[in-house]
N, C-alpha and C positions, 0 to 999 in steps of 0.2 A: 675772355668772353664774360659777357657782367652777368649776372643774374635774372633770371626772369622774373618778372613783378610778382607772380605767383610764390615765388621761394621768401621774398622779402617782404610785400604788405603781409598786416597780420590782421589789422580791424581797423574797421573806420566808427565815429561816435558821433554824439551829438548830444549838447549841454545849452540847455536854456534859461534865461534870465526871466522871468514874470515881471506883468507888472506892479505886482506884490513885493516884488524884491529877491522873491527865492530861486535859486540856481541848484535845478537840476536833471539829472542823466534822462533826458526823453528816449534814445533809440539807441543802439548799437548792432554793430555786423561782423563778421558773424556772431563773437562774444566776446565781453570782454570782462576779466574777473572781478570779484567786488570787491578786492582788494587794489584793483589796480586802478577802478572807479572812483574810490575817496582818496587816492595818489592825485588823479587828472583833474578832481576838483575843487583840490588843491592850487594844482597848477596853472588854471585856466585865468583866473584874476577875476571870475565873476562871483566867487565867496569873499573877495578881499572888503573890508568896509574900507579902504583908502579911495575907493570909487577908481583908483588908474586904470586904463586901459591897454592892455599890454598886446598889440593887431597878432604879435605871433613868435612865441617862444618853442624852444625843443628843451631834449634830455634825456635822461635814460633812468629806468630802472630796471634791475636787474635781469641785464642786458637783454633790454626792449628797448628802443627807442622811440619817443614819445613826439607831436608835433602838436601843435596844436594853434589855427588862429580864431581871431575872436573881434565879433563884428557888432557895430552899433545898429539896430534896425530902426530906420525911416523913411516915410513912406512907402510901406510895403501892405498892401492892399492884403495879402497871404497869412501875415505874421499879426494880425492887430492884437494881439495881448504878449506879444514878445517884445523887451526893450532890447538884449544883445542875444547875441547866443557864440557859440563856440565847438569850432569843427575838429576832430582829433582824428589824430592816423597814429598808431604804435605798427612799426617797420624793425626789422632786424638790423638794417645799414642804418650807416648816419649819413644825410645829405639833406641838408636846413633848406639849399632853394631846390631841389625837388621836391618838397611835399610842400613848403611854400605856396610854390605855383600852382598844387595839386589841390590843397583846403582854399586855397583862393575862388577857385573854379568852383570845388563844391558850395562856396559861399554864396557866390553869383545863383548858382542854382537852385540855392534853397528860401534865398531873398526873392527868387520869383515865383515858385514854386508852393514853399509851406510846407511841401512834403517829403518826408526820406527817401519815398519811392525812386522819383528820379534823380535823387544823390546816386543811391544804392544801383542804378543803372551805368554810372559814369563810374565809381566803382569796382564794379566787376568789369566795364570794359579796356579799364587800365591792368583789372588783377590777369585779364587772360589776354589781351594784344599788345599791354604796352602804350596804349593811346585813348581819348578820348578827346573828341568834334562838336563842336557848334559852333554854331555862325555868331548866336548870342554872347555865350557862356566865355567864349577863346576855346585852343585846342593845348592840349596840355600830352608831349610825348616824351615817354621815361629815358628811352636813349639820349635824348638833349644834355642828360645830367649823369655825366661821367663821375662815377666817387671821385678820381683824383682830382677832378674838377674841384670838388666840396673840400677836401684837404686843402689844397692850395686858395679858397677863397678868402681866408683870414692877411692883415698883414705884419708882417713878422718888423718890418721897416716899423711900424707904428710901436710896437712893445721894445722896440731897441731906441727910439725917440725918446719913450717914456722912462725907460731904467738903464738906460747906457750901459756901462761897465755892467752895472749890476744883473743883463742878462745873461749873464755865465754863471749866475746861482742857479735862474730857474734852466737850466743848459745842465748843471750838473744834478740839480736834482732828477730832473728827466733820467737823464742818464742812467741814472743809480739808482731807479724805479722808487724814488719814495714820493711821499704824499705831501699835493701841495692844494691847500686853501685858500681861494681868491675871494674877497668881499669887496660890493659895491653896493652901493644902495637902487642903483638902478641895473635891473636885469638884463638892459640890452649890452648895457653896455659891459657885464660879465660875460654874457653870450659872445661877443665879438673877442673878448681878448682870450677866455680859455682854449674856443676851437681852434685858435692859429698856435697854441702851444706845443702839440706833440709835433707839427713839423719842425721843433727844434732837434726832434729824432727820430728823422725824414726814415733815417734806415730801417726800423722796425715799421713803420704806414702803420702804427696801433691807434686808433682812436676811439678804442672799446677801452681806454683809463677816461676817458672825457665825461664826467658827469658836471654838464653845465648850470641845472638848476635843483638846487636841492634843500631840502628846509629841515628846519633841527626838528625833525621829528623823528620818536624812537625807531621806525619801522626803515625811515627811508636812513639813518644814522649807521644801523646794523647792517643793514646791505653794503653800505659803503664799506663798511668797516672791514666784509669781505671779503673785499680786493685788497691784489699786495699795492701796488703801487698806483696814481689815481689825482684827477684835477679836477677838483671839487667848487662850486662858483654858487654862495649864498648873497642874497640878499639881506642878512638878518645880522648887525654887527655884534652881537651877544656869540657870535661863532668866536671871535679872537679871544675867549677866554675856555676855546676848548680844545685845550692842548693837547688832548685824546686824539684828536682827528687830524691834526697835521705835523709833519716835519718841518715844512715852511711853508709859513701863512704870508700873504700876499693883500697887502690894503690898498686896494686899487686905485680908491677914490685916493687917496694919502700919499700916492705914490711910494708905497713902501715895503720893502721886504724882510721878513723877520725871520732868521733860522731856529730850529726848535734845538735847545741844550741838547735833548736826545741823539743829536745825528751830525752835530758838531765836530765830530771827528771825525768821520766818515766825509765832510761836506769841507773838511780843512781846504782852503785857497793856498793854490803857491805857483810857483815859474808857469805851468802847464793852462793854471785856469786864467792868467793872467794873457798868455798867449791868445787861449781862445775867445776870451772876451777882448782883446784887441780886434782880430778878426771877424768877430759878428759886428761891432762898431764900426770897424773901416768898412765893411763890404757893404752894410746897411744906410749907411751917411752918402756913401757913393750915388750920384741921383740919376744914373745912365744905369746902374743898376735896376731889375724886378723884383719884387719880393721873390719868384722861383726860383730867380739866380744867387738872390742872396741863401737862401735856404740849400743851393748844390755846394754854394761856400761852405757852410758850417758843416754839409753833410760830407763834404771831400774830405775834410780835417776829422770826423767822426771817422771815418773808414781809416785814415791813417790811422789814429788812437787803437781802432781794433784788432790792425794787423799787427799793431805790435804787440798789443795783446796778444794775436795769436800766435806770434812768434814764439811766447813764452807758455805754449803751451804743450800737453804731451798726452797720447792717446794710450791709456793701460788700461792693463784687465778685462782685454777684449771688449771694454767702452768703447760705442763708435762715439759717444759727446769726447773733447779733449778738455783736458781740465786741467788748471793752470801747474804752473814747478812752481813752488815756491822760490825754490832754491836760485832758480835761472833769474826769478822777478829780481830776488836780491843782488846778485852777482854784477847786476845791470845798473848797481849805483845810482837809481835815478833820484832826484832830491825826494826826499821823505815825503812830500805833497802830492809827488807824481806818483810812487809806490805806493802812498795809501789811496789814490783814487783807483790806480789800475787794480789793488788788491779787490775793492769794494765792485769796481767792476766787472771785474770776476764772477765775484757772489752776484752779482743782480742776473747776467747770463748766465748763472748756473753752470758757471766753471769750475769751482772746486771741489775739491772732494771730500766728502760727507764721510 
C-alpha cells in the first residue's frame, strides 16, 4: 500500500524572477527553512547568470527531496512584472514524473491566476485526496505514479551502450556501497543517467544514496559527506580534482570511468566481474529485451552472488544478523578476486564481525 500524499509532500514554494533581474522566495506552505531556501535557490537556475533555463530538475538534501520546474512568463496579463518564476515541492519519496506533473499543473495555475491562493488550494487538495481537477489546469492523481514505476523509468540499455564492459565497475561499486561522482556539464543529462543507477542493485530498491544535483558548496559537500555510500551528479567539472568526495568518479560527457587508488583493492576485477559484465552486455544488446528485463538479469545473478555469500555465513552469540566464517570464505578456494569482492561484500551488508 503506497503512502498517502499527507505522509510524503512536505511544502510547496514559490521563486520569482523580476523584471529587475532578481530572483527571489515570494511565498511558501506550510514552511520552508531558510536554509533550505538558499539550497533551492541555488537550484532553481533563476540565480544562474548563464541565463539557461532548466523546465525542471529534482534532488535531495538531507534526505528531503527537492523538485523543482521553472517557467518563462508570456503573455500573462497576471504576472506583468514577472519574467520566469519557479515552483518547488520538497517530498520524502523520489518520483521525478509525479511531482513533474504536479509543478506543472501548479504552473498552469499560477500563469493564470498571479496568485498562491489557488496554487495553495490544488495543494492541499492533492495533500488530503490524492487528486486535483480542472477542466483548464488538466487533472493531476498521485496513484498514477507507482514509486517502482519512478525506479524503473531510467534505461539501464542506455549506460551499458555507453560503457560496455565497463558497467561492472559501477555494478561493483554499488555493490560495495562506495561513493560514485558523475559530472556533465549539462544537468539533464546527469539527472537521466544517475536515477537508473541504483537499479543496478534492484535488490536493496535504495534510492535514498541518489543525490542527483549537487554543487561544491560547503553545506551541501558535508551532508554528502554524511552518507556511507552515495551517487553524486555535479555540473561543475572543478569536482574531478576532489578526490575527497569519490571512490569512482564518472566523466559522463568523456565517457569515462576513473577508480579512486583508495578502493583499488577492494574494487580488484577478476573471473567473477568479468562474468558479470558479460551478462549485463549480452542481456542489454539483446533488442527483444526491456530495460526491466535486463535489470531481473543482473538482479538474478545478484541474488546467486548473495546466497553464496550466505552460504558462508554463520549465526553466534545469540546474533540474529549472520556474519561471515572467514575460515569457510577461504576453504572455498575462490580466485583471490572472488574472495576479496565476497570479503568486501561482507563488510558493505554488515556481515562481519566487529
Amino acid at each position: 500500500m503506497a503512502e498517502p500524499e499527507a505522509q510524503l509532500l512536505r511544502a510547496v514554494g514559490l521563486i520569482e524572477k523580476d523584471t529587475n533581474g532578481d530572483a527571489l522566495w515570494v511565498w511558501c506552505y506550510p514552511s520552508v527553512t531558510a536554509e533550505l531556501r538558499t539550497l533551492l535557490l541555488r537550484k532553481c537556475c533563476l540565480t544562474d547568470e548563464n541565463k539557461l533555463l532548466h523546465t525542471f530538475v529534482f534532488g535531495q538534501y538531507k534526505r528531503s527531496w527537492f523538485y523543482i520546474t521553472t517557467v518563462e512568463v508570456q503573455d500573462s496579463p497576471a504576472l506583468k512584472k514577472v519574467t520566469h518564476f519557479s515552483i518547488v515541492l520538497t517530498a520524502k519519496d523520489f518520483n521525478p514524473e509525479k511531482y513533474a506533473a504536479f509543478t506543472r499543473i501548479l504552473c498552469r495555475i499560477y500563469l493564470k491566476h498571479g496568485s498562491p491562493v489557488k496554487m495553495m488550494e490544488s495543494y492541499i487538495a492533492v495533500l488530503t485526496k490524492g487528486i486535483c481537477q480542472s477542466e483548464e489546469n488538466g487533472s493531476f492523481l498521485s496513484k498514477d505514479f507507482d514509486a517502482r514505476k519512478a525506479y524503473l523509468a531510467g534505461s539501464i540499455k542506455d549506460i551499458v551502450s555507453q560503457f560496455g564492459m565497463e558497467t561492472v565497475i559501477l555494478y561493483t561499486a554499488l555493490m560495495l556501497k562506495k561513493r560514485i561522482v558523475v559530472y556533465h556539464p549539462r544537468i539533464e543529462a546527469i539527472q537521466e543517467f544517475t536515477r537508473t543507477l541504483p537499479a543496478l542493485v534492484w535488490h536493496r530498491q535504495d534510492w535514498s544514496i541518489l543525490h542527483s544535483y549537487v554543487h561544491l558548496h560547503e553545506e551541501e559537500l558535508e551532508a554528502l559527506k554524511a552518507c556511507t555510500g552515495y551517487i553524486a551528479g555535479f555540473t561543475d567539472s572543478e569536482v574531478s580534482s576532489r578526490s575527497d568526495l569519490y571512490d569512482v568518479y564518472v566523466n559522463l560527457a568523456d565517457s569515462e570511468i576513473t577508480v579512486s587508488p583508495v578502493v583499488k583493492e577492494a574494487m580488484t576485477m577478476g573471473k567473477l566481474h568479468k562474468e558479470i559484465g558479460q551478462l549485463i552486455v549480452q542481456s542489454a544488446e539483446d533488442p527483444d529485451k526491456s530495460d526491466s528485463q535486463v535489470i531481473k538479469d543482473i538482479s538474478l545473478k545478484t541474488k546467486e552472488i548473495l546466497a553464496t555469500l550466505a552460504s558462508l555465513t554463520e549465526v553466534s552469540d545469540g546474533n540474529e544478523k549472520p556474519t561471515l566464517n572467514a575460515e569457510a570464505l577461504k576453504q572455498k578456494r575462490f580466485p583471490p578476486a572472488t574472495e576479496n569482492f565476497l570479503f568486501h561484500l561482507a563488510a558493505a551488508e554488515q556481515m562481519l564481525k566487529i
